[in-house]
C-alpha positions in Angstrom: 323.8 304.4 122.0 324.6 303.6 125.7 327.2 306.3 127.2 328.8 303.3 129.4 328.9 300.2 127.5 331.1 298.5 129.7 328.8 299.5 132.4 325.7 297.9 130.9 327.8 294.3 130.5 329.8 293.9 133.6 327.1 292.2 136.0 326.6 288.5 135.3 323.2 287.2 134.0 321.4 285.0 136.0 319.4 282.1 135.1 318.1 279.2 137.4 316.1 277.2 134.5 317.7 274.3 132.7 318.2 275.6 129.1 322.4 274.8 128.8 322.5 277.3 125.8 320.7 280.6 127.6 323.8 281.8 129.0 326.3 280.8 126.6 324.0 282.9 124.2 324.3 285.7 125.6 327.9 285.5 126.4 328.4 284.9 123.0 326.7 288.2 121.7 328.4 290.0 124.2 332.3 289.1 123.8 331.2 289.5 120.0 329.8 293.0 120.9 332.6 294.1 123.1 335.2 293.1 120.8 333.6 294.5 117.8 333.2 298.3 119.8 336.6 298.0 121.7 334.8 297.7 124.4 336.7 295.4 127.6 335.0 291.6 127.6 333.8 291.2 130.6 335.2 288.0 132.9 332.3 286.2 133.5 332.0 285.7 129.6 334.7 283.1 129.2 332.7 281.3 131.6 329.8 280.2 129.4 330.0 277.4 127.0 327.2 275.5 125.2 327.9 271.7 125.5 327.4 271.2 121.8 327.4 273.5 118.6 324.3 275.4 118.1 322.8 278.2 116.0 322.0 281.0 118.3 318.2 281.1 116.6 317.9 277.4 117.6 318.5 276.0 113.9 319.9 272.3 113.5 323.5 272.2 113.6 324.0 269.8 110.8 322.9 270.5 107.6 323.7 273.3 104.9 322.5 276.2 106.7 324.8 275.7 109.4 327.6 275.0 107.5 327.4 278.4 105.9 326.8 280.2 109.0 329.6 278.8 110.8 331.8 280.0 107.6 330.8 283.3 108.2 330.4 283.5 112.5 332.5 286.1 114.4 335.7 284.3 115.7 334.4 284.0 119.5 331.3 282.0 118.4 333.9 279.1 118.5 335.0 279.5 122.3 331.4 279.5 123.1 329.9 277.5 120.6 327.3 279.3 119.9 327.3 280.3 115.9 325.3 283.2 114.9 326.4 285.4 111.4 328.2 288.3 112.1 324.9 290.9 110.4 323.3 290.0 113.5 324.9 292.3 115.5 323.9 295.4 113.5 320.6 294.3 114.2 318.4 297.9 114.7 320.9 299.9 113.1 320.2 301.4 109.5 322.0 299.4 107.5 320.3 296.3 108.8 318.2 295.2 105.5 321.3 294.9 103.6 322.2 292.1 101.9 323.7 289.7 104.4 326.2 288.0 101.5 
């Protein structure tokens, strides 16, 4: 665990190619991170918005699948719109091969 999270978040990614959902990704994860561990959102966050819904894995947003994910997405995937399920984010902790519903 990082002893200054809001250290490791506060400096803007940069990114000169042409993918519009590369930033908004990782803002996304962020703000979901920071709010999650109480942790200050960092401005340049807000500033990243994918043009359309997408799955942060790069599944189709339109069928089933996404349907259910978007059910279940952290609150801040909608600013951003950028869906992802919240089990994600525990990602390399132990409890990570839990069920995710």
């Amino acid at each position: 665990m990082a002893p200054d999270k809001p250290a490791l978040v506060a400096e803007a990614p940069v990114y000169a190619g042409d993918d519009p959902n590369l930033l908004p990704a990782i803002a996304v994860v962020v703000h979901a991170l920071a709010d999650r561990d109480g942790v200050p959102v960092p401005g340049w966050v807000a500033g990243h918005r994918s043009p359309a819904d997408v799955m942060l894995f790069g599944y189709a947003f339109d069928g089933p699948y996404s349907r259910w994910e978007r059910t279940r997405s952290p609150t801040v995937c909608g600013h951003h719109r950028v869906w992802f399920h919240p089990r994600t984010l525990d990602k390399g902790t132990p409890d990570w091969w839990l069920p995710w519903d």
